[in-house]
PyMOL commands that place a pseudoatom at each C-alpha (Angstrom):
pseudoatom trace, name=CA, resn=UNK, resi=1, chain=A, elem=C, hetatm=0, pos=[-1.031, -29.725, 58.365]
pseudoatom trace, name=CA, resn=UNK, resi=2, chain=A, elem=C, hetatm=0, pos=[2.823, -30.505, 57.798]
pseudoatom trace, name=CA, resn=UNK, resi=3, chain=A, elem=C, hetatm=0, pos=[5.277, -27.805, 56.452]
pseudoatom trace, name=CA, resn=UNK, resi=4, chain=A, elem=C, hetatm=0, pos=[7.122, -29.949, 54.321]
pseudoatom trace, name=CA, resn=UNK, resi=5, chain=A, elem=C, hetatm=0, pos=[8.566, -29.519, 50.784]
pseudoatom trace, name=CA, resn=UNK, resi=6, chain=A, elem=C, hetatm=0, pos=[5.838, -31.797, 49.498]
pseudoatom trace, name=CA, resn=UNK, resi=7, chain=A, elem=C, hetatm=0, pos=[2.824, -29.195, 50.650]
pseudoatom trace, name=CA, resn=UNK, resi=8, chain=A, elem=C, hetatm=0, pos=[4.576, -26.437, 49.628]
pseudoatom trace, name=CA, resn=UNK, resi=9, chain=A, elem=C, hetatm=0, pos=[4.853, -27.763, 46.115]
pseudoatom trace, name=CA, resn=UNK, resi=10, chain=A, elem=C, hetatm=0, pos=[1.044, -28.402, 46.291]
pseudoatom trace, name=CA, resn=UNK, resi=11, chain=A, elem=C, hetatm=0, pos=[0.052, -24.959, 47.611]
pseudoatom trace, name=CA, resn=UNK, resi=12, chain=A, elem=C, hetatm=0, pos=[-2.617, -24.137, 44.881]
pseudoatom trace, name=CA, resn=UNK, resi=13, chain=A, elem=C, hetatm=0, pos=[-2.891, -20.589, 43.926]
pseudoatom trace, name=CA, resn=UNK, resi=14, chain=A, elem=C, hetatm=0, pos=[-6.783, -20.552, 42.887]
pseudoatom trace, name=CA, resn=UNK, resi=15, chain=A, elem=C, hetatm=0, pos=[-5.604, -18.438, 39.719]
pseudoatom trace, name=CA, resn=UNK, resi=16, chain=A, elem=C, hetatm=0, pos=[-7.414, -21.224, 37.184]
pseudoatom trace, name=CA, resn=UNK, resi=17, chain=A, elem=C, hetatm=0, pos=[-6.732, -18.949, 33.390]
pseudoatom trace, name=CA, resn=UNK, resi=18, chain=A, elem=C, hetatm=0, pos=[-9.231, -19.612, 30.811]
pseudoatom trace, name=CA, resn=UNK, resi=19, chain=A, elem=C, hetatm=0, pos=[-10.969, -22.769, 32.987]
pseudoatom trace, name=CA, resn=UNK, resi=20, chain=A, elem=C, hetatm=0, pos=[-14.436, -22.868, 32.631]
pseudoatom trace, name=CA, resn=UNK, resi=21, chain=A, elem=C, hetatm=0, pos=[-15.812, -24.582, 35.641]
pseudoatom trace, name=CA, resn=UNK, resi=22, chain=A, elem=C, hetatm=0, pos=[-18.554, -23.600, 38.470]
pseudoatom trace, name=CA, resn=UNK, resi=23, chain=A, elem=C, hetatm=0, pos=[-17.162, -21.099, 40.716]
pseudoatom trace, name=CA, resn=UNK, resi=24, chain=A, elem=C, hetatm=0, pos=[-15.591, -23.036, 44.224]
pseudoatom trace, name=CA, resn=UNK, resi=25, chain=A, elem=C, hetatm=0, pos=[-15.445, -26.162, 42.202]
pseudoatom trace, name=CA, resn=UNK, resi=26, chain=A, elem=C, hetatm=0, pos=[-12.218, -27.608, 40.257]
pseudoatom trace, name=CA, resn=UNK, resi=27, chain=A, elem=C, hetatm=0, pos=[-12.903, -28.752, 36.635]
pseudoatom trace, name=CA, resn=UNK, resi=28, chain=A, elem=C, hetatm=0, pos=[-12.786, -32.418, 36.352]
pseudoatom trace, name=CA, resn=UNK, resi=29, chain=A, elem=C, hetatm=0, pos=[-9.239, -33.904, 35.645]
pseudoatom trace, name=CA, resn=UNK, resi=30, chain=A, elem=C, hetatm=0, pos=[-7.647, -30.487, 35.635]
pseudoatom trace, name=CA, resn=UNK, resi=31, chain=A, elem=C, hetatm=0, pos=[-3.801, -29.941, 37.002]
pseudoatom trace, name=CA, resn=UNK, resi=32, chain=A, elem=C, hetatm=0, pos=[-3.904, -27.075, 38.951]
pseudoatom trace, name=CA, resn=UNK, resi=33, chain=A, elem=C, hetatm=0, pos=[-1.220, -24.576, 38.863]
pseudoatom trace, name=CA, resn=UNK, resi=34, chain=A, elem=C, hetatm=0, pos=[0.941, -24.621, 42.095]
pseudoatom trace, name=CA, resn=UNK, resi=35, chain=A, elem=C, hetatm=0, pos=[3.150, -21.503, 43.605]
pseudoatom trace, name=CA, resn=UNK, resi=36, chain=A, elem=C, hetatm=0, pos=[6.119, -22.931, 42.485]
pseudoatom trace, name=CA, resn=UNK, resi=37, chain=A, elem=C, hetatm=0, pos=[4.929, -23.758, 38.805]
pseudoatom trace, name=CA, resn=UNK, resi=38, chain=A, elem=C, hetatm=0, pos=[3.189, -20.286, 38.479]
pseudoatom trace, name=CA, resn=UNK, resi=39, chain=A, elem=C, hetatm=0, pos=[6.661, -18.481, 40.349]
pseudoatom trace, name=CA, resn=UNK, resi=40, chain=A, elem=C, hetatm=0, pos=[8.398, -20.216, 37.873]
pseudoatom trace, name=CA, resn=UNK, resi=41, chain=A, elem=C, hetatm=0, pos=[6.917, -19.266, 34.882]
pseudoatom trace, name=CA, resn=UNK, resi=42, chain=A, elem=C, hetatm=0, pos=[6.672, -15.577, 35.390]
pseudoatom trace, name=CA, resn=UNK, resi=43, chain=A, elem=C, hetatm=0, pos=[10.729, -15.827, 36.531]
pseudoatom trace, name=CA, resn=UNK, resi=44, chain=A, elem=C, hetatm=0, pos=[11.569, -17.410, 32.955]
pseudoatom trace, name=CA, resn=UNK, resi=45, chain=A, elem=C, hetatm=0, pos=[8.987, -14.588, 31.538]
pseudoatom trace, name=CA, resn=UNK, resi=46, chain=A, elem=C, hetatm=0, pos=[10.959, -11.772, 33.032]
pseudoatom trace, name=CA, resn=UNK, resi=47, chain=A, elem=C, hetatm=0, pos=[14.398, -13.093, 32.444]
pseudoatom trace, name=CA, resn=UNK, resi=48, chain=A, elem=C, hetatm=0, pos=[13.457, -13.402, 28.765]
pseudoatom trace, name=CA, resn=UNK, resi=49, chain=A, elem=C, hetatm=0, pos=[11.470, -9.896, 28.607]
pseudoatom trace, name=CA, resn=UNK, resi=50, chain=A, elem=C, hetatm=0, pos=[14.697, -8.445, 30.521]
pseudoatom trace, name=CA, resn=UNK, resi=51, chain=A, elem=C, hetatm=0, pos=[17.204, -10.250, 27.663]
pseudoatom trace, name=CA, resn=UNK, resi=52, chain=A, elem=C, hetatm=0, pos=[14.796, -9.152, 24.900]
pseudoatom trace, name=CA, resn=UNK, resi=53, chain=A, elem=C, hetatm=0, pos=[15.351, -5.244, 25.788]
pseudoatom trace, name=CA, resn=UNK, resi=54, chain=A, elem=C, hetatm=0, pos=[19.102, -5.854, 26.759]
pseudoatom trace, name=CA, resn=UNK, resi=55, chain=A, elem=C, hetatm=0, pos=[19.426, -7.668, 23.387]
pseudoatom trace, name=CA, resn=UNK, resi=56, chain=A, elem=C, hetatm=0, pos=[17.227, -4.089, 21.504]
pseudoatom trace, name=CA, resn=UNK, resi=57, chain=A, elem=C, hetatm=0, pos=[19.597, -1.614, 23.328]
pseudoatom trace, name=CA, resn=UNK, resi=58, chain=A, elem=C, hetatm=0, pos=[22.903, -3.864, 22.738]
pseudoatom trace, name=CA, resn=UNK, resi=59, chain=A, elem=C, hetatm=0, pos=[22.861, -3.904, 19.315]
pseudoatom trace, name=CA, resn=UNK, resi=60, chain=A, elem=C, hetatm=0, pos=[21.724, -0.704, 18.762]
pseudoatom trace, name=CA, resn=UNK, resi=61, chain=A, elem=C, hetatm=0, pos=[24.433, 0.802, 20.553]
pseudoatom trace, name=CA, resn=UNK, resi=62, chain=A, elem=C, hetatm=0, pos=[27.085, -1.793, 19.141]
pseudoatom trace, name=CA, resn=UNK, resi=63, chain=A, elem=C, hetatm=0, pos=[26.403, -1.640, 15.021]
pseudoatom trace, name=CA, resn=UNK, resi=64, chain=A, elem=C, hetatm=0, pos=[26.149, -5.610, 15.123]
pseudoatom trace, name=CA, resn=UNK, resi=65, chain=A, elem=C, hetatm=0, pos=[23.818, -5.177, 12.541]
pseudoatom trace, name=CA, resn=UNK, resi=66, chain=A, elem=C, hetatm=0, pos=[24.071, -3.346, 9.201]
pseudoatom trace, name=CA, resn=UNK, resi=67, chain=A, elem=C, hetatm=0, pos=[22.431, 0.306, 9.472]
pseudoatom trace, name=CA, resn=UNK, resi=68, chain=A, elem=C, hetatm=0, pos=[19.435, -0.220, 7.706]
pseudoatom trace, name=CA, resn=UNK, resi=69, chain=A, elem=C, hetatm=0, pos=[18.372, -3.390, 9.071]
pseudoatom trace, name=CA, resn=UNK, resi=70, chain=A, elem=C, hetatm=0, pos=[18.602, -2.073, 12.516]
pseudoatom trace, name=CA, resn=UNK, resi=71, chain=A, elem=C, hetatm=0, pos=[15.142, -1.241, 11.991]
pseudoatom trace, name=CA, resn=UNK, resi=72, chain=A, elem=C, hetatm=0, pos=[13.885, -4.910, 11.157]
pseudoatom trace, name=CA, resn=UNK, resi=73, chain=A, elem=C, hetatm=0, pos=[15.655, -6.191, 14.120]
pseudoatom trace, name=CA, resn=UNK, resi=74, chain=A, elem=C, hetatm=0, pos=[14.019, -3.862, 16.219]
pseudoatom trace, name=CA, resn=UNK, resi=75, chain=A, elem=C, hetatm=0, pos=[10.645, -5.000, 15.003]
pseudoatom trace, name=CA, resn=UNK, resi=76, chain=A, elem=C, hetatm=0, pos=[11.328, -8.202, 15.366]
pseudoatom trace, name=CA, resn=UNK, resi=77, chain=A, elem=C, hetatm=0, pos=[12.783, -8.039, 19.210]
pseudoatom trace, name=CA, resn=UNK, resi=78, chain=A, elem=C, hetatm=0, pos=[9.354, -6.258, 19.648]
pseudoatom trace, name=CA, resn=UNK, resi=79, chain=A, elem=C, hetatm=0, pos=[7.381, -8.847, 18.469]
pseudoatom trace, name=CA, resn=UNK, resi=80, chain=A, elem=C, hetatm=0, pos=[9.236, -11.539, 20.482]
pseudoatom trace, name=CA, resn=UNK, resi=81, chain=A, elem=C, hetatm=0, pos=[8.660, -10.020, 23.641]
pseudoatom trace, name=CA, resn=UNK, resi=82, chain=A, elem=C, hetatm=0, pos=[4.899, -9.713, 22.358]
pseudoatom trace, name=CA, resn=UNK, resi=83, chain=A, elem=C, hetatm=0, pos=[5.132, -13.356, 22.287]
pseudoatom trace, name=CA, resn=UNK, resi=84, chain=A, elem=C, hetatm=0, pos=[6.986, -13.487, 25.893]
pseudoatom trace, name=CA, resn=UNK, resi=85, chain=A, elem=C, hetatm=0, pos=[3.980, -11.614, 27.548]
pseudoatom trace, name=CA, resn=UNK, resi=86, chain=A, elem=C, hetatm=0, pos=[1.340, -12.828, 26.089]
pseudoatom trace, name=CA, resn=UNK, resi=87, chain=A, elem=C, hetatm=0, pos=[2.406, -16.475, 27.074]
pseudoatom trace, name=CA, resn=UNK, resi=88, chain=A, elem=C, hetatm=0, pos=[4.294, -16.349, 30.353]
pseudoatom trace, name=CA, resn=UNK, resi=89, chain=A, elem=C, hetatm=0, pos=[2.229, -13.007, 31.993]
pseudoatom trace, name=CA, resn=UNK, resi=90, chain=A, elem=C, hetatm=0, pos=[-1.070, -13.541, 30.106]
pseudoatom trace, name=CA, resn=UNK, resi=91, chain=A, elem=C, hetatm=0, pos=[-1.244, -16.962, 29.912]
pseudoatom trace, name=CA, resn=UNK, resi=92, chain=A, elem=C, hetatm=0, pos=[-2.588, -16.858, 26.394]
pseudoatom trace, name=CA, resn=UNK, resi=93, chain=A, elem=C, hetatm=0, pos=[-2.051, -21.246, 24.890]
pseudoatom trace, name=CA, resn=UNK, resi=94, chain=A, elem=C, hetatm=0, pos=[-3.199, -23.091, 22.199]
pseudoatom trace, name=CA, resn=UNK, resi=95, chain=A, elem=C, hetatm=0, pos=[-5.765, -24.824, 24.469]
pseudoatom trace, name=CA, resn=UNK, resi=96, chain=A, elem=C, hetatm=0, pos=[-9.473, -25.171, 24.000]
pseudoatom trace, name=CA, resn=UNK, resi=97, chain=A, elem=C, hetatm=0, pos=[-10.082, -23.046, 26.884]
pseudoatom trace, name=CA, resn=UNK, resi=98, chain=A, elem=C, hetatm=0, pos=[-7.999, -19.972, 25.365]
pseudoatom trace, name=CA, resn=UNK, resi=99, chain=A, elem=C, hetatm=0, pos=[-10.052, -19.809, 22.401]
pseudoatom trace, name=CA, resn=UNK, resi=100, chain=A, elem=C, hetatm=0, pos=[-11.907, -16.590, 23.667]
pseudoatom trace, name=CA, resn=UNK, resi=101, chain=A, elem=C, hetatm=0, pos=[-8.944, -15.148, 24.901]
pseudoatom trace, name=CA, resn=UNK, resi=102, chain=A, elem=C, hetatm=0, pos=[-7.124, -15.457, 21.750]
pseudoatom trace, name=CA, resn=UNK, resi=103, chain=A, elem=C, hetatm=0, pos=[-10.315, -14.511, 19.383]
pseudoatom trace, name=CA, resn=UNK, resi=104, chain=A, elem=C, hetatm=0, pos=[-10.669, -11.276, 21.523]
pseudoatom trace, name=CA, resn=UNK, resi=105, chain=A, elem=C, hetatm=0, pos=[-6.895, -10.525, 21.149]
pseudoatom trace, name=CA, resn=UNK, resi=106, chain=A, elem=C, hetatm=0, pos=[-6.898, -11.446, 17.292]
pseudoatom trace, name=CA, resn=UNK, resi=107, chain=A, elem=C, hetatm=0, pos=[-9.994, -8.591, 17.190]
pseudoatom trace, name=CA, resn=UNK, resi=108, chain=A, elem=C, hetatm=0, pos=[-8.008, -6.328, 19.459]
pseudoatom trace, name=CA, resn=UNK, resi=109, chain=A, elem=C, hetatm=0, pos=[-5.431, -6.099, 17.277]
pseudoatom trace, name=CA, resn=UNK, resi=110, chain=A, elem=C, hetatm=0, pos=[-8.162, -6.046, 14.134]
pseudoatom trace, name=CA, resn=UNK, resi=111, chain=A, elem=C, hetatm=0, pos=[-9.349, -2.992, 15.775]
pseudoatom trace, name=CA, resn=UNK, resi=112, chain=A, elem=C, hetatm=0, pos=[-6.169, -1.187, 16.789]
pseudoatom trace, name=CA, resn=UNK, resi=113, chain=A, elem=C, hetatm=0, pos=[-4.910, -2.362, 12.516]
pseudoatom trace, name=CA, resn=UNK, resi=114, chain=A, elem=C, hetatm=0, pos=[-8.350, -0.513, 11.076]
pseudoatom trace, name=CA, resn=UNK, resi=115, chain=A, elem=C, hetatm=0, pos=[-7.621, 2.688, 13.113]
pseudoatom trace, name=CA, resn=UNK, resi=116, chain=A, elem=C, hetatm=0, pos=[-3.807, 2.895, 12.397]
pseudoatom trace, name=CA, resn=UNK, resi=117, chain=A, elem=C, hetatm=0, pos=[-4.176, 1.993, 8.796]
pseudoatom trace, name=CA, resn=UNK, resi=118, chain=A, elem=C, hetatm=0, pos=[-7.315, 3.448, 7.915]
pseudoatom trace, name=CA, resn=UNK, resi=119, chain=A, elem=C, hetatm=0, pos=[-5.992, 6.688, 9.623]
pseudoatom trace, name=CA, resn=UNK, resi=120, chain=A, elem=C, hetatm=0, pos=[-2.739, 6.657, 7.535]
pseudoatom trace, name=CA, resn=UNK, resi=121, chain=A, elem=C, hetatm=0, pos=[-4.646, 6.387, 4.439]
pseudoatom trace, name=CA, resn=UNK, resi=122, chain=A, elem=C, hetatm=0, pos=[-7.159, 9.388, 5.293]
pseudoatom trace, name=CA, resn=UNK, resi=123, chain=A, elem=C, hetatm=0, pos=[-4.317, 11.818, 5.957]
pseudoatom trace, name=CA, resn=UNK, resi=124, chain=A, elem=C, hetatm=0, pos=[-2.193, 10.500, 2.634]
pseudoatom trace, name=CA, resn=UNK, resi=125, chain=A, elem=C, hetatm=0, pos=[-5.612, 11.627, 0.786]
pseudoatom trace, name=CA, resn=UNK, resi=126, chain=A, elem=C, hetatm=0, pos=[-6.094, 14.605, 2.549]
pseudoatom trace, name=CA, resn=UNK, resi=127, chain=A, elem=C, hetatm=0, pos=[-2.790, 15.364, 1.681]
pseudoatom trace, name=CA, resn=UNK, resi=128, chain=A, elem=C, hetatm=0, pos=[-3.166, 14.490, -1.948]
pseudoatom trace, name=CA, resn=UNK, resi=129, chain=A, elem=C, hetatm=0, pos=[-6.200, 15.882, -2.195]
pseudoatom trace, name=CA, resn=UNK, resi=130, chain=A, elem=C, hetatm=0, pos=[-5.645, 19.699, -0.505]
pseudoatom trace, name=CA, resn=UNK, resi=131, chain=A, elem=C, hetatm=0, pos=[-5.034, 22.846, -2.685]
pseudoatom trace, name=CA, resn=UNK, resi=132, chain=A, elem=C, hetatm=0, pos=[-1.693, 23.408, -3.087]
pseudoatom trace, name=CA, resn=UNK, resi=133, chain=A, elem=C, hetatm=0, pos=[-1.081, 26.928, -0.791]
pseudoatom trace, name=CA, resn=UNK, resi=134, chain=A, elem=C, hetatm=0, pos=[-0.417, 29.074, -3.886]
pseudoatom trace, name=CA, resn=UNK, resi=135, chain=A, elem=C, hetatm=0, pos=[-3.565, 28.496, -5.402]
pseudoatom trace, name=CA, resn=UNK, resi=136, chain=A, elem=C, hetatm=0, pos=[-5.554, 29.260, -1.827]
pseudoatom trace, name=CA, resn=UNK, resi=137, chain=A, elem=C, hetatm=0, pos=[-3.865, 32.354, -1.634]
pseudoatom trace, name=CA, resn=UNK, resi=138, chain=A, elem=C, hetatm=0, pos=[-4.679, 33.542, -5.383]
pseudoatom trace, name=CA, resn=UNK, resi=139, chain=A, elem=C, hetatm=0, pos=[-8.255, 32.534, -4.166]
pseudoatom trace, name=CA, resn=UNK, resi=140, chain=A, elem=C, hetatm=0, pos=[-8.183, 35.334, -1.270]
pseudoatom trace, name=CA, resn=UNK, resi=141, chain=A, elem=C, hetatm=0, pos=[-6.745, 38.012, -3.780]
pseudoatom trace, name=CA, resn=UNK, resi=142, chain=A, elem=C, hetatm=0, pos=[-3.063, 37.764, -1.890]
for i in range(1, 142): cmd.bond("trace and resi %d" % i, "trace and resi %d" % (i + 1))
show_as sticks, trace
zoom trace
């Protein structure tokens, strides 16, 4: 086997996301990732991930943005580096093959949505709903 650029390039890594194909065998027709394809992608997806916090923290500490949007922005750096992981460290793509991957994420975050939500709403009734202190205390004759 020669070491030159040319095997290097075509060194696979055996990491095949969201194939479906017999174990040991390559699907038929597929591209398969190589080191330098895979190196590269997680190298863009840290740069960005990096310049997504940098970008949170900068203009935070620099007012760029008016007061109360500050929060907004901050949601919506969030969400892009959401985006930035789930396609350059998870792999997740519009491909047939993802389809799993992204139905179990959609009911991930389903789940995750009912229990935040649903546990907001059960304390704002509880809350409503409680007897006010003065009225438990007339109830214990204090």
């Amino acid at each position: 086997m020669s070491s030159n650029r040319e095997d290097f390039d075509e060194f696979d890594l055996g990491s095949h996301v969201g194939e479906e194909h017999v174990a040991g065998e390559a699907p038929p027709g597929a591209r398969h990732p190589t080191l330098g394809s895979e190196l590269r992608s997680y190298i863009i997806g840290l740069a960005l991930a990096a310049a997504l916090t940098a970008a949170s923290f900068w203009s935070l500490d620099e007012h760029v943005i008016y007061g109360p949007g500050i929060v907004m922005a901050l949601i919506v750096f969030g969400l892009a580096q959401v985006g930035v992981h789930l396609v350059f460290f998870l792999h997740l793509t519009t491909s047939p093959d993802n389809t799993n991957n992204a139905l179990a994420l959609a009911f991930g975050v389903l789940i995750v949505s009912l229990v935040f939500f649903g546990s907001i709403w059960v304390m704002s009734h509880m809350n409503q709903n409680m007897m006010p202190a003065r009225a438990l205390l007339e109830m214990r004759g204090g």
